[in-house]
N, C-alpha and C positions, 0 to 999 in steps of 0.2 A: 412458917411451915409450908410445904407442898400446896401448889395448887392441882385441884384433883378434876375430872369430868364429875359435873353434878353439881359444884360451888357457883355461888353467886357473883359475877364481877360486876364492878361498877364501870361504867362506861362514861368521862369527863372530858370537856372540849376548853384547858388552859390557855389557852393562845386563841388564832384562827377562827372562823367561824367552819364553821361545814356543811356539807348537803346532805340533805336527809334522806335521799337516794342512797348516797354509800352509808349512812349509819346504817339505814335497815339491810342491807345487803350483807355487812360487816359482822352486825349481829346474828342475823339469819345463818351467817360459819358458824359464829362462838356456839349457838346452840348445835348446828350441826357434830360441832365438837365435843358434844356434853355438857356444856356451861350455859348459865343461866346469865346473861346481861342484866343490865338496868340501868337508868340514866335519869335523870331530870329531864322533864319535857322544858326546861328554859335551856338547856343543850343548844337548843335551835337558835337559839339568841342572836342576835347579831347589832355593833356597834362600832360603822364603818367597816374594817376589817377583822375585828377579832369578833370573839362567840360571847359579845352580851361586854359590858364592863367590867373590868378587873375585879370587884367589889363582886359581882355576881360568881364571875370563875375560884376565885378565892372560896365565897360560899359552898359551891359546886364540889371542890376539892373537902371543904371541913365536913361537907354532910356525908361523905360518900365513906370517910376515912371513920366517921360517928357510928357508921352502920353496922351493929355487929354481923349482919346475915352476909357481908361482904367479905370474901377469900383475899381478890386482888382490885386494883381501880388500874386500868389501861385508858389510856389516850384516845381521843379519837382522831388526832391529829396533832401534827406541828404547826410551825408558822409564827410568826410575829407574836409576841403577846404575852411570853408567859413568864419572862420577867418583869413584869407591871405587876405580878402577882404574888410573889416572893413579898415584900414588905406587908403583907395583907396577912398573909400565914402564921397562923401561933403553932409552933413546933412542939409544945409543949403538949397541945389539943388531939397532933397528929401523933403522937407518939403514947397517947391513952390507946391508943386500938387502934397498932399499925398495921398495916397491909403490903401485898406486894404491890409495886409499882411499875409501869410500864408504858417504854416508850422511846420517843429520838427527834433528833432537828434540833428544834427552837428549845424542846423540852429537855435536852440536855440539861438545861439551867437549875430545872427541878430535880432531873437525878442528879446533879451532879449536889445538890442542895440537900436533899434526903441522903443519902448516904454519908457528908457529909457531917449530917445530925443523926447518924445511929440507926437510920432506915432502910429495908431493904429496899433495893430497885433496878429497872435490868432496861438494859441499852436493846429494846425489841419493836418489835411490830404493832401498830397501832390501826383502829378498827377501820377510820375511813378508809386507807391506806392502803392497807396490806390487807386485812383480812376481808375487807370489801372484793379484792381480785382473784380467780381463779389463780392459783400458784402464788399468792402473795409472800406466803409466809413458808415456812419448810414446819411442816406439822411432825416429823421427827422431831427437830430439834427444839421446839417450840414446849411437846411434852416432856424430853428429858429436862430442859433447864427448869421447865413449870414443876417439875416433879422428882429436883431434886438430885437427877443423876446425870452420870458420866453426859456428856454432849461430843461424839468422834464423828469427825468429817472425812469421811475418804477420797483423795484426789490421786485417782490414778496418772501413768507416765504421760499422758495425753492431755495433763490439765495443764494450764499457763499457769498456774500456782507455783511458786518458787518458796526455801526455805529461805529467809533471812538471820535465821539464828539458831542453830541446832539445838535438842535438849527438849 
């Protein structure tokens, strides 16, 4: 169903590690947007390059997907890592109380993995990333697809946008 201003998203770090500069900054939108974040303070994790062990991020994902007070669980980034995390995942667990999912990069692997297994998940913006930067994200489109409706772009004659396929 719709993610609405006011729901709870879980905030998880699959892959990569992150800095705790752009979570809070990342989050500090989400709310600005109406949404209530949350996260695991082992988020912060770090092992070598990614955020903590596979074993940890796997955890990360099953508690967050456990949570019924949770709408959607968004990324906090890509990067390396979150295929070490796929054989860890009982799909079975994720799919007692699915959620939307959200995200891109590395994390491809997982949307492409969730959807795959019956889950919703959407090819978007992630907190360190995007929603950490002023103009990260397009907050138009960001609520229509969160909420379920049309998403139209308009590119006037002065865009470098070309049609590759009419229809």
């Amino acid at each position: 169903s719709a993610l609405v201003p006011g729901d709870m998203i879980g905030v998880v770090a699959p892959a990569s590690n992150i800095d705790e500069k752009a979570l809070k900054s990342g989050t500090k939108n989400l709310q600005r947007l109406g949404y209530e974040p949350v996260f695991l303070e082992s988020i912060l994790s770090r092992e070598i390059y990614f955020a903590g062990s596979a074993e940890r991020r796997a955890k990360e994902l099953h508690a967050m997907f456990d949570n019924d007070d949770l709408r959607a669980v968004l990324c906090a980034r890509g990067g390396y890592g979150s295929n070490h995390v796929l054989p860890l995942l009982d799909i079975k667990k994720l799919k007692k109380k699915p959620k939307i999912f959200v995200g891109y990069s590395d994390i491809t692997t997982l949307l492409t993995w969730f959807v795959d297994n019956g889950l919703v998940a959407f090819h978007g913006p992630m907190v360190t990333k995007d929603f950490a930067r002023v103009g990260g994200w397009d907050e138009d489109a960001w609520e229509a697809v969160m909420q379920g409706q049309a998403c139209v772009m308009e590119f006037g004659p002065d865009s470098s946008v070309e049609t590759m396929i009419t229809g």
